[in-house]
C-alpha positions as CSV (number, residue, x, y, z in Angstrom):
1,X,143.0,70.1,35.7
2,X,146.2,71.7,37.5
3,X,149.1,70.1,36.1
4,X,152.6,68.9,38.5
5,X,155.7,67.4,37.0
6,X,157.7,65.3,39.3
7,X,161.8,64.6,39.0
8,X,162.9,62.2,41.3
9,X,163.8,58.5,42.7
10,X,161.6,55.3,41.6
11,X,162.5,52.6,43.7
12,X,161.0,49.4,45.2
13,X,160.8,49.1,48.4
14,X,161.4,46.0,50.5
15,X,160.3,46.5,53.6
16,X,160.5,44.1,57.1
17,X,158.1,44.7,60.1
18,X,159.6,43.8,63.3
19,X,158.8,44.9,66.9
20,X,162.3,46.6,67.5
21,X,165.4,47.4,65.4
22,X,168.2,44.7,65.6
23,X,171.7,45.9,67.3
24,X,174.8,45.4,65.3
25,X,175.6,42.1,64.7
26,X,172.5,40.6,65.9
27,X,169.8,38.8,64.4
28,X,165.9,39.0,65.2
29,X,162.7,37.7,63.7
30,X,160.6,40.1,61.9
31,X,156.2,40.1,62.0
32,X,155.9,40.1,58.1
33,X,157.5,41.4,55.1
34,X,156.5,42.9,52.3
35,X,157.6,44.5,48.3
36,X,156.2,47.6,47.4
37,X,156.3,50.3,45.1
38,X,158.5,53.3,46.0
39,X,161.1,56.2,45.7
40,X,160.4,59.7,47.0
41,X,159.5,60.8,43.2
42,X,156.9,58.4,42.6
43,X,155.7,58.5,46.0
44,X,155.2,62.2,45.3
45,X,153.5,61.4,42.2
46,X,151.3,59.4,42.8
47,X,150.1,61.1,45.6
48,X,149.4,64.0,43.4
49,X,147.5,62.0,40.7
50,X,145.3,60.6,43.9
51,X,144.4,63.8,44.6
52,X,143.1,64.3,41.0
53,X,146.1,66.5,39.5
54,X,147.4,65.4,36.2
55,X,151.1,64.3,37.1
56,X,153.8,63.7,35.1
57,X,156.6,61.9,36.5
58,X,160.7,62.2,35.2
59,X,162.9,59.6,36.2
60,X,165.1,56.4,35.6
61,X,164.8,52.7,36.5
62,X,166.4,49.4,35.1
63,X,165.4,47.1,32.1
64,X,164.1,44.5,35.0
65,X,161.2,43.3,36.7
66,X,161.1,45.8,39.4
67,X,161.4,48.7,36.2
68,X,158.4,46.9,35.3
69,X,156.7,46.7,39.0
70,X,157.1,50.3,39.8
71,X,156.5,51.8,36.2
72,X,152.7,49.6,36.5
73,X,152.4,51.1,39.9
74,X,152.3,54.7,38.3
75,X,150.2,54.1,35.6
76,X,147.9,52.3,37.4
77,X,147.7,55.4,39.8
78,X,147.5,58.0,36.7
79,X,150.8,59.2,36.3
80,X,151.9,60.3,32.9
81,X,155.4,57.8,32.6
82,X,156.2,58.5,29.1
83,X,159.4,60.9,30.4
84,X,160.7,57.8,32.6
85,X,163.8,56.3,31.0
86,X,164.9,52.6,31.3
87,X,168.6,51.4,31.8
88,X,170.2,48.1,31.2
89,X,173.8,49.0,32.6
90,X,171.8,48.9,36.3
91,X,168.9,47.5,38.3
92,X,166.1,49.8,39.4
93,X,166.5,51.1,42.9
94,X,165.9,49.6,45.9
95,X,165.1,50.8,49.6
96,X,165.5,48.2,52.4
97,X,163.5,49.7,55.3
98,X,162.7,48.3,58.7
99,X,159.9,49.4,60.6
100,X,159.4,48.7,64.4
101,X,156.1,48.6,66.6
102,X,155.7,52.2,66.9
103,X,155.9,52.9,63.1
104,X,159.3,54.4,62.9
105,X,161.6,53.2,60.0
106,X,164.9,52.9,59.1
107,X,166.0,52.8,55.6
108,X,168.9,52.2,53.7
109,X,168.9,53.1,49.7
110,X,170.7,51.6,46.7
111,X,170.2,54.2,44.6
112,X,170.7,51.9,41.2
113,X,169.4,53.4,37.9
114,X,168.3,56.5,39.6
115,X,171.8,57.8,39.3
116,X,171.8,57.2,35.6
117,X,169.2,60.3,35.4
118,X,171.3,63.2,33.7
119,X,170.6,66.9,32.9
120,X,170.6,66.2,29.3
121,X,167.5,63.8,30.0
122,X,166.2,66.8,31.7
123,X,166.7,69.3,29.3
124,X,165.0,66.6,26.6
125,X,162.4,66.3,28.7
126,X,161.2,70.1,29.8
127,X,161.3,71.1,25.9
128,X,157.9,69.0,25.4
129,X,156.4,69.9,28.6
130,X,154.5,73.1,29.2
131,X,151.5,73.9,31.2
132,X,152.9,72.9,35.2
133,X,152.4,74.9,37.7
134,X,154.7,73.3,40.6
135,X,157.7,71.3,40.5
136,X,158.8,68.3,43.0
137,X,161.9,67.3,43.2
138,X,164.6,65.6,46.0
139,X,167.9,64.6,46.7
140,X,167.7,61.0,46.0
141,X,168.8,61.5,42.2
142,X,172.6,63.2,41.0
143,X,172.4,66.6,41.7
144,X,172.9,67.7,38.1
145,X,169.8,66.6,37.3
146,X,168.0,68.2,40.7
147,X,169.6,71.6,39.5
148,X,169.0,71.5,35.7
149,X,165.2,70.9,36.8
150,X,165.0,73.4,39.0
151,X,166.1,75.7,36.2
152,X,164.2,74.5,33.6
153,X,160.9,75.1,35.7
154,X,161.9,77.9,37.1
155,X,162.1,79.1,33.2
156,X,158.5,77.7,32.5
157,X,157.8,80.0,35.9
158,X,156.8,76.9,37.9
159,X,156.5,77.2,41.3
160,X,159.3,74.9,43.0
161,X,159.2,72.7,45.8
162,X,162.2,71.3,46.9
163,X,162.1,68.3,49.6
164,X,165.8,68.1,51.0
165,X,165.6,64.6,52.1
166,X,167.5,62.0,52.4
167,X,169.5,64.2,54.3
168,X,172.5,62.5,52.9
169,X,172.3,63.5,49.6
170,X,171.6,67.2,50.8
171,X,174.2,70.1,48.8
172,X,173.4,73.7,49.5
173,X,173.7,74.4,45.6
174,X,170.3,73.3,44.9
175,X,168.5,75.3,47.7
176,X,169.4,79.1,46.2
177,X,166.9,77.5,43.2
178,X,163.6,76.7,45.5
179,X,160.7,78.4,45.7
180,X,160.1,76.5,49.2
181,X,162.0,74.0,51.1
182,X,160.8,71.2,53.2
183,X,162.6,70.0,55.7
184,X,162.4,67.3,58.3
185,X,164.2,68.0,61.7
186,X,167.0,65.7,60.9
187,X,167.4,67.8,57.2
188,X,167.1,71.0,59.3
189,X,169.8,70.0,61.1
190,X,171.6,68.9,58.5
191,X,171.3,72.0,57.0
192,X,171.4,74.5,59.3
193,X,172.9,72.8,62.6
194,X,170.4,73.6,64.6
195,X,168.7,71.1,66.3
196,X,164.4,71.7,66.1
197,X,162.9,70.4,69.2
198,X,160.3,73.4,69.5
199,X,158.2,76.5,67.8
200,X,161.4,78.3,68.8
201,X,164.5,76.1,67.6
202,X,162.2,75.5,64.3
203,X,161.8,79.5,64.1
204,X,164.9,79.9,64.5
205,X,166.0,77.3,61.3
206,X,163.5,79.1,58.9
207,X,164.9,82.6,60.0
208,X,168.4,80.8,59.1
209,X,167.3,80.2,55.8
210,X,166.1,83.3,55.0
211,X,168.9,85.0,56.0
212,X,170.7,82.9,53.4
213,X,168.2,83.8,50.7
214,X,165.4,80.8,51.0
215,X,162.3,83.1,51.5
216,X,159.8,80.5,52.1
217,X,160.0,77.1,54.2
218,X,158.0,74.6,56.3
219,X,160.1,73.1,59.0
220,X,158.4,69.9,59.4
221,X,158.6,68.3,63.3
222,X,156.7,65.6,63.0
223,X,153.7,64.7,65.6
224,X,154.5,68.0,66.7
225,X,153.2,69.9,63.5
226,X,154.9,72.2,61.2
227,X,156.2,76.0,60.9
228,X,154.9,77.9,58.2
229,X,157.9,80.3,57.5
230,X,156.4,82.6,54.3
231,X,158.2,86.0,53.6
232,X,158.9,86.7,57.1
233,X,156.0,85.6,58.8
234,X,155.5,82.6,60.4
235,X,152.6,79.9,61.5
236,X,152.1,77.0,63.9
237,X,150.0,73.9,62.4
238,X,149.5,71.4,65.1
239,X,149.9,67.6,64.3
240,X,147.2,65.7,63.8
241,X,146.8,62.6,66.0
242,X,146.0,59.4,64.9
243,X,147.6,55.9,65.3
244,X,150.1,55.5,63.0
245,X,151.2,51.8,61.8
246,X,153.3,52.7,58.4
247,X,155.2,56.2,58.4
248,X,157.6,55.1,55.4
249,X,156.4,58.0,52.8
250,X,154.4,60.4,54.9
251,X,157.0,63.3,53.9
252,X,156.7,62.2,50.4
253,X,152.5,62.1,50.7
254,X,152.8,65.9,52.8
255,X,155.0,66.9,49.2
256,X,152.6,65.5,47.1
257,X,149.2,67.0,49.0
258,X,151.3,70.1,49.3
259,X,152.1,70.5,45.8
260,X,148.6,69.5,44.8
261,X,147.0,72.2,47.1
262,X,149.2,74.8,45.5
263,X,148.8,74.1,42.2
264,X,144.8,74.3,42.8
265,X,145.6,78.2,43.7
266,X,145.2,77.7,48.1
267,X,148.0,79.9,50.4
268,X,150.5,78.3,51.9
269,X,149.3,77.8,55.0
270,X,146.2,76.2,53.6
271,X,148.1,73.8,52.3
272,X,149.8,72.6,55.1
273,X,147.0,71.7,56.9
274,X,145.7,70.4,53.6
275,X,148.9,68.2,53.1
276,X,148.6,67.7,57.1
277,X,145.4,65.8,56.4
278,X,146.9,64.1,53.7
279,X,149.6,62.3,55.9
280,X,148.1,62.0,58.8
281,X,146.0,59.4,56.8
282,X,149.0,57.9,55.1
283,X,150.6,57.1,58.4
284,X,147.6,54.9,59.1
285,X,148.0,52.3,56.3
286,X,151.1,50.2,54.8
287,X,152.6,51.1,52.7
288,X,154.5,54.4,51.0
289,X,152.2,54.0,47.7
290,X,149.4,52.2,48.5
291,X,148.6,54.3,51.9
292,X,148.3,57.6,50.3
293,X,144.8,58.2,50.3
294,X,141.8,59.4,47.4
295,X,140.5,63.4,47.7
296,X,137.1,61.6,48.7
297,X,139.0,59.2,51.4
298,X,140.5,63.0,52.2
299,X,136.8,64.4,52.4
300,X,135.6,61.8,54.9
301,X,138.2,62.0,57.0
302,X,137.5,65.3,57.2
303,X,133.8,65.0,57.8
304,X,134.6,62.7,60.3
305,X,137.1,64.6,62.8
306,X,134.9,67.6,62.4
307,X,137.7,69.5,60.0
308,X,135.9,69.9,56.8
309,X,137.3,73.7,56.4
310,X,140.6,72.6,55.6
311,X,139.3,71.6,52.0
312,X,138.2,74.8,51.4
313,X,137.0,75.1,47.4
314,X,140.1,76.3,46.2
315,X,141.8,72.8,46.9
316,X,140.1,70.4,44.7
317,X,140.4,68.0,41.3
């Protein structure tokens, strides 16, 4: 079984459904709320260990109940825990998210004991791990600890994925250590200051990149697919359509099926449309955890839409 290790944000997520977003200073009633399991790490992770990789997960959350919540969450789901530390200075962190009726979100973060994640808990951590092939990692944790990671795999020659997001926790020191980057329009921007509306504005972010030595990227433009960027040569993958009622984690599920497809020895490009699957039938369920699907909920969908050759044998458990 391919093995991923994960460094990142554990969070729980509080999240209110209403059918717009509220203006400043107003107040409006929501459909339903609910508390969930979260953070762009363990979102990441757990999508991996649902699509049958053996996962292990670095990170930091409080001495409370929500540690307790969100730890359960990922052990319930597979993920191997035992490098997640627990803090009693702070509480675990929390994401307050809105989503409106046509499944966009806002979200504001308290980052909490994820800050309290330091390279020397890094650094602890790597010297007992061997035997992953890709590293995830974000920006939602200090960016000590997103460098010495990247290091540390990049020493055990994994193969690392960095997901830029949120976009404001983005510093350009920890892009020169990715093996691919995996921007969001707004994080391109961010980034690059160019502003990806097309195949062309996107094309012309990834050659941005590379010029500044990032080799490899997927410029992700929501609805409107993703552009492979590998060595120089690029390719389209078209969205696919379904109706979308959650999208809170479906960058955090493409990062997870990504990483998974990799590890299992596919190209690049077949793992896009891999991890395109993947969150396509994220989107479709509530909840950033509990909508990530199974590799045999992956299979039927498949099936179903007539697509079975994106699961081609070398992406598997």
């Amino acid at each position: 079984m391919e093995e991923i290790t994960v460094v990142g944000s554990i969070n729980v997520d509080i999240v209110a459904f209403s059918d717009h977003y509220p203006n400043r200073g107003e107040t409006i009633f929501g459909r339903k709320m609910a508390v969930l399991s979260g953070g762009k790490g363990a979102n990441q992770a757990i999508t991996s260990a649902r699509l049958g990789k053996k996962v292990r997960m670095i990170g930091s959350v409080g001495c409370d109940l929500y540690g307790d919540t969100v730890l359960d969450a990922m052990t319930k789901n597979g993920v191997n825990t035992s490098y997640v530390k627990r803090v009693k200075e702070t509480s675990t962190g929390c994401a307050i998210i809105t989503v409106d009726a046509t499944a966009e979100n806002t979200m504001l973060v308290v980052k909490g004991a994820n800050d309290n994640l330091t390279a020397e808990d890094i650094q602890k951590a790597f010297s007992e791990i061997n035997g992953s092939k890709v590293l995830l990692v974000q920006m939602e944790i200090p960016e000590e600890a997103v460098i010495e990671a990247m290091i540390q795999a990049r020493n055990k020659r994994m193969f690392v994925i960095l997901d830029p997001a949120p976009a404001d926790g983005i510093t350009g020191r920890a892009l020169q250590y990715a093996d691919l980057i995996v921007p969001n329009k707004q994080e391109t921007k961010q980034l690059t200051g160019i502003e990806v509306t097309d195949r062309d504005s996107a094309h012309q972010a990834a050659e941005y990149f590379d010029q500044i030595g990032i080799k490899n990227s997927i410029i992700k433009m929501g609805e409107k697919g993703s552009l492979v960027y590998e060595n120089g040569k690029t390719e389209y993958i078209e969205g696919i359509r379904v109706k979308a009622i959650d999208t809170v984690g479906a960058g955090d599920t493409f990062a997870g099926a990504l990483g998974s497809a990799l590890a299992s020895g596919a190209n690049l490009v077949d793992s896009v449309k891999f991890a395109n699957v993947v969150s396509a039938i994220k989107v479709t369920k509530q909840g950033a955890q509990a909508g990530v699907p199974t590799l045999e909920e992956v299979r039927d969908f498949c099936e179903e839409r007539g697509i079975s050759h994106y699961l081609s044998k070398t992406i598997k458990a």
